[in-house]
N, C-alpha and C positions, 0 to 999 in steps of 0.2 A: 531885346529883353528889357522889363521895365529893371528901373533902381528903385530898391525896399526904402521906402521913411520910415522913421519912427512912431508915427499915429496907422501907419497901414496897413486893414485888417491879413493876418496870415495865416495857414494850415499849419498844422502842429499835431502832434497828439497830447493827450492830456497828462499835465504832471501828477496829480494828487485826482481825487474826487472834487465835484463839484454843482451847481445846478448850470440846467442850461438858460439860459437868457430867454429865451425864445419859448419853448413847450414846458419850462419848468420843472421838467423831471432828469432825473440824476445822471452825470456826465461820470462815468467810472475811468480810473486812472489806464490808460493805454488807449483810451478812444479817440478817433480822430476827431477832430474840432475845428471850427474858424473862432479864432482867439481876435477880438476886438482891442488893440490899444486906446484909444483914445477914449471908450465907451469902460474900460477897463473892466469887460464881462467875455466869456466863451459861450459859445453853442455848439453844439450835435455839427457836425457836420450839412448831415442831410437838411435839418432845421433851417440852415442858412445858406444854403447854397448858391440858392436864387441872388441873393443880395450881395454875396460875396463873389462871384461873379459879375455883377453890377457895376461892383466896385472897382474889380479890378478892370473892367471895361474903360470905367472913364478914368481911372490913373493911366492909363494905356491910350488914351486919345488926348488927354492933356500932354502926357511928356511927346506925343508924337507935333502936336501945335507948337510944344516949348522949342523945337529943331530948328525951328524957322526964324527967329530970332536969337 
């Protein structure tokens, strides 16, 4: 199971209202989201899925490289 950093994008639902990053139209508070830290923006879920899986692909292949040293 990876360990969370602080810049690494995460699932959430949403606190408040918002726009999405991504498709630009309105994130309503309960909805679920990949919340960007470092980018310091959210999106729709669906919006980002692709990328956010991406992402966590290669956080998931680097901490498995990091094992070996």
């Amino acid at each position: 199971m990876s360990r969370k950093r602080g810049g690494d994008p995460y699932r959430t639902n949403a606190r408040f209202s918002s726009t999405c990053h991504t498709c630009k139209k309105q994130i309503k508070k309960g909805e679920p989201i990949i919340y960007w830290p470092n980018g310091g923006h959210a999106a729709h879920f669906k919006c980002d899925e692709a990328d956010y899986n991406h992402s966590m692909s290669l956080i998931a292949d680097e901490e498995q490289f990091q094992q070996h040293y």
